[in-house]
C-alpha positions as CSV (number, residue, x, y, z in Angstrom):
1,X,92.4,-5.2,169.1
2,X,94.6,-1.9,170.7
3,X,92.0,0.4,167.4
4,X,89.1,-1.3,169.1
5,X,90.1,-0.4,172.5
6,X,90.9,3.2,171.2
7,X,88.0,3.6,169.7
8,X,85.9,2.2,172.8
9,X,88.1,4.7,175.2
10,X,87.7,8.0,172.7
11,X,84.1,7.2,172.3
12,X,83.4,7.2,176.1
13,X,85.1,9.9,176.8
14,X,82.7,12.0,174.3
15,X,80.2,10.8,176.4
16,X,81.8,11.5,179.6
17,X,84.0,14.3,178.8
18,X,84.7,14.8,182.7
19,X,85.5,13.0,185.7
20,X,82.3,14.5,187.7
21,X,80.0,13.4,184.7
22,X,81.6,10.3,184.7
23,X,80.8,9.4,188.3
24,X,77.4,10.4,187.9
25,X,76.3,7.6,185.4
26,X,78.2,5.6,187.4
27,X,76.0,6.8,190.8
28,X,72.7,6.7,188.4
29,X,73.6,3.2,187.1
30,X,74.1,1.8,190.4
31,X,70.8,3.4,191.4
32,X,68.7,1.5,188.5
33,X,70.5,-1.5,190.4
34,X,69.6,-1.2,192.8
35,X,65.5,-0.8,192.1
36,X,63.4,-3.2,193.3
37,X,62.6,-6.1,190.1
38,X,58.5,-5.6,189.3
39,X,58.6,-9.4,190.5
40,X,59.8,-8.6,193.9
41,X,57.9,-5.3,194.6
42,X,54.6,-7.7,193.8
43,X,55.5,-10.4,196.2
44,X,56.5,-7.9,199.1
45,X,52.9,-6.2,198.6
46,X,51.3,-9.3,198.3
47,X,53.3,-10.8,201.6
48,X,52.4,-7.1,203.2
49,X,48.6,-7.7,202.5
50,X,48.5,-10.9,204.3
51,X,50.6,-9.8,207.8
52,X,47.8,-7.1,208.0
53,X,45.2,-9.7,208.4
């Protein structure tokens, strides 16, 4: 278990090599959260439509 945590921790930080690249996934990621789900962006435009009328 501790090699696979290693190898998990090493492997990241070749990705990340930094703490400023780091939190920048970390801000992207939550941004893609945060998107509105194709689902929901059709209902609001659909709900939008019918206060108009």
């Amino acid at each position: 278990m501790k090699d696979l945590e290693t190898r998990y921790l090493e492997r990241l930080s070749d990705l990340y090599p930094t703490i400023a690249a780091a939190s920048t996934e970390i801000i992207n990621l939550q941004a893609i959260l945060n998107l509105p789900k194709g689902t929901e962006l059709v209902e609001e435009s659909f709900m939008m439509c019918w206060k108009v009328m």
